[in-house]
N, C-alpha and C positions, 0 to 999 in steps of 0.2 A: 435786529441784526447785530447791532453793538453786545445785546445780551447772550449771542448764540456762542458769537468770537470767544465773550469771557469765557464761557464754557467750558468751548472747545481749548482754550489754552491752560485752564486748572485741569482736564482730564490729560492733556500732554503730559505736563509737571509730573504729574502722581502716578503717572503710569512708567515714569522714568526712573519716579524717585523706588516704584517698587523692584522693576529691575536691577539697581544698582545692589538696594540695600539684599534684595534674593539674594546677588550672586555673591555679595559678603557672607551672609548667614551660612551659606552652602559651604565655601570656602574655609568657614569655622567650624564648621559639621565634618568635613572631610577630613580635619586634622585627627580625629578619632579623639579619644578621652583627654580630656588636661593632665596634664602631672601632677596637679595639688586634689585629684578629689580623693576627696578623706581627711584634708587636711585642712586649718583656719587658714584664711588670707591674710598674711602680714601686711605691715605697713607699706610696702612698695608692691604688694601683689604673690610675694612668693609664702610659701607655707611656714604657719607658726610653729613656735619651740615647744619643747616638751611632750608628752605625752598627750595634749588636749583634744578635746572633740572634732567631728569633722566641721568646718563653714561653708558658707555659700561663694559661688562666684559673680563674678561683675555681668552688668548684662550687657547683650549682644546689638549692637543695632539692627533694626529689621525684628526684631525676635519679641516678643511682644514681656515675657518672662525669660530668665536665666534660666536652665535647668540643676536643679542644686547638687549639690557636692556630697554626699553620703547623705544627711538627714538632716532636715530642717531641727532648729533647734525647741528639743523639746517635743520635737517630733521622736515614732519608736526605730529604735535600732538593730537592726536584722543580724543576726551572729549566724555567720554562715562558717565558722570553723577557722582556725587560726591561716593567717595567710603570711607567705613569703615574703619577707622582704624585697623589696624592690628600688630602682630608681628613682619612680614615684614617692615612694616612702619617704625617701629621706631627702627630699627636697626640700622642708622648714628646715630644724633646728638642724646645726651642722655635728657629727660625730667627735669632733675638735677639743679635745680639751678646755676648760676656763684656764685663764692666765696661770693663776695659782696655784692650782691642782697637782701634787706630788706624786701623788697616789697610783705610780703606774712605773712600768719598765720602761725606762727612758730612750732606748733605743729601736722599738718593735711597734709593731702595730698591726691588729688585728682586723681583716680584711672578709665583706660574707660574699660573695658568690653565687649566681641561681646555679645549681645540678645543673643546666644544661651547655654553660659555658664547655669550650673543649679545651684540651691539656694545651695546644696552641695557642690558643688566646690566652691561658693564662701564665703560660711563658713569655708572649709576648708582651702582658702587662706588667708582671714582674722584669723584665728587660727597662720598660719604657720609663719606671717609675725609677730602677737602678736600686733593687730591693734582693735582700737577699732570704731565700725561704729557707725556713724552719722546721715547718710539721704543715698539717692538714687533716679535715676531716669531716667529713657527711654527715648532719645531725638530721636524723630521720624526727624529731621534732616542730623543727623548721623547714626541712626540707629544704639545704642550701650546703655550703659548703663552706666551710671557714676557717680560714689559711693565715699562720701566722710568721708574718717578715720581718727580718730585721733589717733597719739602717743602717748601712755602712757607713756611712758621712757621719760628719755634722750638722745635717737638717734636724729641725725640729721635730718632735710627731705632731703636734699642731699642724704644719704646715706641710707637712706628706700626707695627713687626713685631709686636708683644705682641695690637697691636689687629684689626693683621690677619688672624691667626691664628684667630682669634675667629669670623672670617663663613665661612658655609659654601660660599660660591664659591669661596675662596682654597685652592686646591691647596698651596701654598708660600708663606714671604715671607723675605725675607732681605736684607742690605746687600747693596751694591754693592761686594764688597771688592775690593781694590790688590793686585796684585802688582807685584813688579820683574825686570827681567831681572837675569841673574846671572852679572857679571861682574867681573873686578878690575882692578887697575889694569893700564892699557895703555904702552907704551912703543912709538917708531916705528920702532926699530932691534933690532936682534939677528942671532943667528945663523940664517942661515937651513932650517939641516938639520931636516927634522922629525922628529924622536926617535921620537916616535909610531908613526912605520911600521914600526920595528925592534918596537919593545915589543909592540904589537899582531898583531904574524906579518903586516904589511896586505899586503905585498909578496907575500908564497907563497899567501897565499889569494886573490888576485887572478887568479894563473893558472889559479882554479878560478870566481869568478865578481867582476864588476864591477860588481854592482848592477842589469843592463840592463833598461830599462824598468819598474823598479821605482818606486812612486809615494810619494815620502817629502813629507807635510806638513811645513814649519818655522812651528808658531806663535811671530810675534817682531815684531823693528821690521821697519822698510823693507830689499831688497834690493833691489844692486844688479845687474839683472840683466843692465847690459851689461859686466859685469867680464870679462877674456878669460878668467879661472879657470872663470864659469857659463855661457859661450857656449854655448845651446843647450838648457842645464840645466831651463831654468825651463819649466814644464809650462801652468803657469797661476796669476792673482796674482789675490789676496781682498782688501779693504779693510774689514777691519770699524770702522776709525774715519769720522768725519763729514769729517775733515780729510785732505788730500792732498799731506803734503810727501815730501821726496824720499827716497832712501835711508838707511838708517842703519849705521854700523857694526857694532852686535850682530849685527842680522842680516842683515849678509853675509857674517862672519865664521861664521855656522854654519852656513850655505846651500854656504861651502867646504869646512870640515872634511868635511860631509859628500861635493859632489860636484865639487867643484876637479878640473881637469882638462889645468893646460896647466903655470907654473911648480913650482906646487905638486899633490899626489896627494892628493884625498880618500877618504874611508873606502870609498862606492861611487860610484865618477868615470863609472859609466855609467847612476845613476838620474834618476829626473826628480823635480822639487823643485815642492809647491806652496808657495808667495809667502803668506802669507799672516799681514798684518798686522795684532795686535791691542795694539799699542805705540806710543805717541809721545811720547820722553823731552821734547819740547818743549813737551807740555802734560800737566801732571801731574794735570787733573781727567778726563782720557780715557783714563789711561796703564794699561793693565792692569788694566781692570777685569774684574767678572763675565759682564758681561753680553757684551764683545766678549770674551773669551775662549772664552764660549759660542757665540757667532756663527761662532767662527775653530772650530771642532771638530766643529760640526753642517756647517758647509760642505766641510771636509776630508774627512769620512766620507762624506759625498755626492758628492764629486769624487774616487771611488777612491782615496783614504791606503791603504796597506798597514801607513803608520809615522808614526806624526806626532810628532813632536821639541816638547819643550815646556823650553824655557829659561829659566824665570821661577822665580819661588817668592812664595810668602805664606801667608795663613791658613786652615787648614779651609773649606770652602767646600759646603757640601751640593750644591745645583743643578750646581756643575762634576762633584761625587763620581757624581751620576746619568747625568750626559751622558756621563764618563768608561766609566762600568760597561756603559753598554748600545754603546759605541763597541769594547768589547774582546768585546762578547758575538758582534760583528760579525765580529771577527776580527780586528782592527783592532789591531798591537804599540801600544805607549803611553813612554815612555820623556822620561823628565822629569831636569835636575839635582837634585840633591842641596841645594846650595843655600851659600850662603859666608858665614854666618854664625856660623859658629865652632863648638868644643865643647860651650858651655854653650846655647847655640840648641833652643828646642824643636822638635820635626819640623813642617817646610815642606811646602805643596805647590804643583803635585800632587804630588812624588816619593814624600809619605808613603803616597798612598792606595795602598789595595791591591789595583787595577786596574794599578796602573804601575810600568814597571822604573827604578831612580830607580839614578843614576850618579855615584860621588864623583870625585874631582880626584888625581893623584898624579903627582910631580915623575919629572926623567931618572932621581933613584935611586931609584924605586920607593916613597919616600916619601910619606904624606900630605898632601898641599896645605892647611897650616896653617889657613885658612877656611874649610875642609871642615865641613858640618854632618856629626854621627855620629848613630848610632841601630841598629836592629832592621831598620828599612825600608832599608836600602843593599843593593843586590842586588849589584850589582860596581862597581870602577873602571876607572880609563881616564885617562889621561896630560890633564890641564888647567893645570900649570902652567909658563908661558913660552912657550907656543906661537906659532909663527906662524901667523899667521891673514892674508886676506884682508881690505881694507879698499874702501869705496866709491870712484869715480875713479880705478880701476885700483891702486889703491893694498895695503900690505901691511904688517903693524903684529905686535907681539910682547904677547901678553896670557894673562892667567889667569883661571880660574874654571871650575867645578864644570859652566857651560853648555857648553863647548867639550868635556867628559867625554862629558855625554849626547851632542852631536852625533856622534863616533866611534862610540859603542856604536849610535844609531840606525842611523849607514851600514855597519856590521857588519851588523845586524840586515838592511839589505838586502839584503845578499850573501847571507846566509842564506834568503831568500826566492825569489828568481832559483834556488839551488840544489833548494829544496825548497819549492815555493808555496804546498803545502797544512796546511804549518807554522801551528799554533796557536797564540797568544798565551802559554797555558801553557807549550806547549813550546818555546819560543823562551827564557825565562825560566829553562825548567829546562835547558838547554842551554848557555845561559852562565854558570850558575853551576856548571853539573857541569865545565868546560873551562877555566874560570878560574883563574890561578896564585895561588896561595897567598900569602898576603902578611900581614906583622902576626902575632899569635898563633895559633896552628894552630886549622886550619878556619872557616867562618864568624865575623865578629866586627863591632862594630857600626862599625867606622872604616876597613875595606874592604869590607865583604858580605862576597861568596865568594872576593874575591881581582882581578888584573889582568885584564881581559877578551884572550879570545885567538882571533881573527879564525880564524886558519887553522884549528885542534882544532874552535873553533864549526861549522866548515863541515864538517869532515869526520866530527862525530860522529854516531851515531844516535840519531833521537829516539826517547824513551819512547814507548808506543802512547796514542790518546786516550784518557782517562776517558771514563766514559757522562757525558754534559751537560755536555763540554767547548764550548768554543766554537768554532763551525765557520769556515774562515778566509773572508772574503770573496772573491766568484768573479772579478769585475771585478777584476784588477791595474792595468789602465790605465782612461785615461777619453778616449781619443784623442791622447794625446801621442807624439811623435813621437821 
């Protein structure tokens, strides 16, 4: 009798204890998705910084396992096509500024939006926050909208990001940050020969291909595009600033490297170049920001880029890391300098992100270009220092820097595309560093990559087969240029 009682009082218990914990479990089931998947769990439970992988979440009472949060680790990861920003998104690392970070318009801040918000709410966001707008605009990239404000006060943008963060319209919030072009100093004479063509094989793989009708973006200053070097070159020109002056040195100077074509031999002298301005060293509160930088890269990818050239450098930048990532998912190579800020320099971008081939500097002996930023992210070099380059007014100037690297590997990379169009971003990347001469300490190293980039080997090598959920190359090479 005594044994039935026990029984009957342990099946009580556990029939209690299942109902409770059910109606828990259900009740965590009905919130619908967490806000962190996709995202690591930080220390207190909220999503980790940076760009890193998805984590796991805590488990549930009643539930015997957690259901995980993107992909177990080490487990495979499904690439279903770039996705929006979100709320969810940016629930780890905050958009905010570091303490010390200069590197931005001090009084603005750049805000992303889903397309579905309406003009109401976003007047009443701007109201709420006490912001006043600037510009706007729809990146069919991203798919979102992003709106850039200024602060009338005295608030910080640390602390207008921190806030904005906070409301559940706001997809994203982040500065406005600065970059610069990347260049050094210039001088108006020199020798004329360009080194470059030798070092690069430019010459022997030319008789294989020229770049032809290949469509290379140059995000930069102004180009001049009645220079006799670009006769013809120029495909079509982007203004993503408000202002309209004339051409600028930088970038004409990598509009030729890449397709110079009469005194001087660019890297492909038969590709076509879009113009496209997101630089104006004459006004330093327009000059490289986020937000024309985003302008000049949603526009390129929509006006057939095969390659877009990025000659700048500055700070970490989430919203460019987005536009960047679903630009290469496109098919789209990425190819950024390195940047001339020396050894001690922490990693620049974009070169650092790891959507992009980033391209260091190195002299006629094969040397380092002393202002060479170093690191992990250097994929290869390329001849940048004392180059003759093309100047505005017909003109023609002797210069260095780490941007004139990228522009050569860009117009390699379009030789490589005319040969092989259906070349992926991956393999394009693992193809110059598999063909690159050895340079510095044997094998990869962090102050050459892989080594000297080598135009002709690049062309004539086979590429590796795609991975499953590589990126497929865009079909459109041209967009009617001629």
């Amino acid at each position: 009798m005594q044994l039935q009682r026990t029984a009957l009082l342990c099946l009580i218990a556990a029939l209690s204890f299942v109902s409770v914990d059910g109606a828990f479990a259900q009740k965590i089931l009905n919130r619908g998705p967490s806000p962190n998947i996709g995202r690591p769990m930080g220390p207190t439970g909220g999503g980790g910084g940076g760009f890193r992988g998805p984590g796991w979440g805590a488990a549930v009472p009643g539930i015997i396992m957690a259901v995980p949060q993107g992909y177990p680790p080490g487990g495979p990861a499904v690439d279903d096509g770039p996705r929006p920003s979100s709320q969810a998104n940016r629930r780890g690392a905050s958009g905010a500024p570091p303490a010390n970070e200069r590197r931005l318009v001090p009084d603005e801040v750049v805000i992303e939006l889903r397309n579905s918000v309406s003009t109401q709410q976003v007047d009443a966001l701007q109201r709420r926050f006490r912001l006043t707008r600037i510009e706007s605009q729809t990146f069919q990239l991203t798919n979102t909208t992003l709106y850039r404000w200024r602060i009338p006060d005295r608030r910080s943008v640390a602390a207008v990001v921190r806030a904005l963060e906070g409301d559940r319209l706001v997809a994203s919030a982040q500065p406005n940050y600065l970059f610069a072009l990347q260049e050094g100093e210039t001088r108006s004479e020199g020798d004329p020969a360009q080194y470059e063509l030798a070092k690069l094989h430019l010459s022997q793989a030319h008789a294989l291909a020229r770049g032809d009708s290949v469509i290379v973006a140059v995000i930069d200053s102004g180009i001049d595009a009645n220079h006799p070097e670009l006769a013809g070159s120029i495909a079509e020109s982007f203004n993503a600033l408000t202002s309209s002056t004339g051409p600028h040195k930088h970038g004409t100077a990598i509009a030729g490297l890449i397709a110079a074509h009469a005194k001087l031999m660019g890297a492909a002298p038969d590709s076509k170049i879009l113009a496209v301005r997101a630089f104006d060293p004459k006004d330093a509160g327009a000059e490289g920001t986020t937000f024309n930088v985003l302008k000049s890269i949603d526009w390129a990818a929509t006006h057939g880029a095969r390659v877009i050239n990025m000659s700048f450098a500055g700070p970490p930048d989430p919203a460019i890391h987005r536009s960047l990532e679903a630009a290469r998912k496109k098919g789209i190579v990425l190819v950024a300098a390195a940047g001339n800020a020396g050894a001690k320099s922490p990693p620049l971008y974009p070169a650092a992100d790891p959507n992009v081939i980033a391209v260091t500097a190195t002299d006629a002996e094969d040397k380092l270009f002393e202002q060479s930023n170093r690191g992990p992210y250097i994929t290869v070099a390329a001849p940048g220092a004392q180059i003759l380059v093309v100047s505005p007014d017909s003109g023609y100037d002797v210069s260095s820097g780490t941007s004139y690297s990228a522009a050569e590997v860009s117009g390699i990379v379009a030789l490589m595309i005319q040969r092989r169009p259906d070349l992926t971003p991956d393999q394009v990347r693992s193809i110059l560093r598999a063909t690159a001469k050895d340079l510095g300490p044997k094998g990869p190293d962090v102050m050459f990559g892989a080594g000297l980039a080598d135009a002709y080997r690049a062309l004539t090598a086979e590429p590796a087969p795609r991975t499953a959920g590589s990126p497929r190359p865009i079909e459109r090479v041209s967009n009617g240029a001629r």
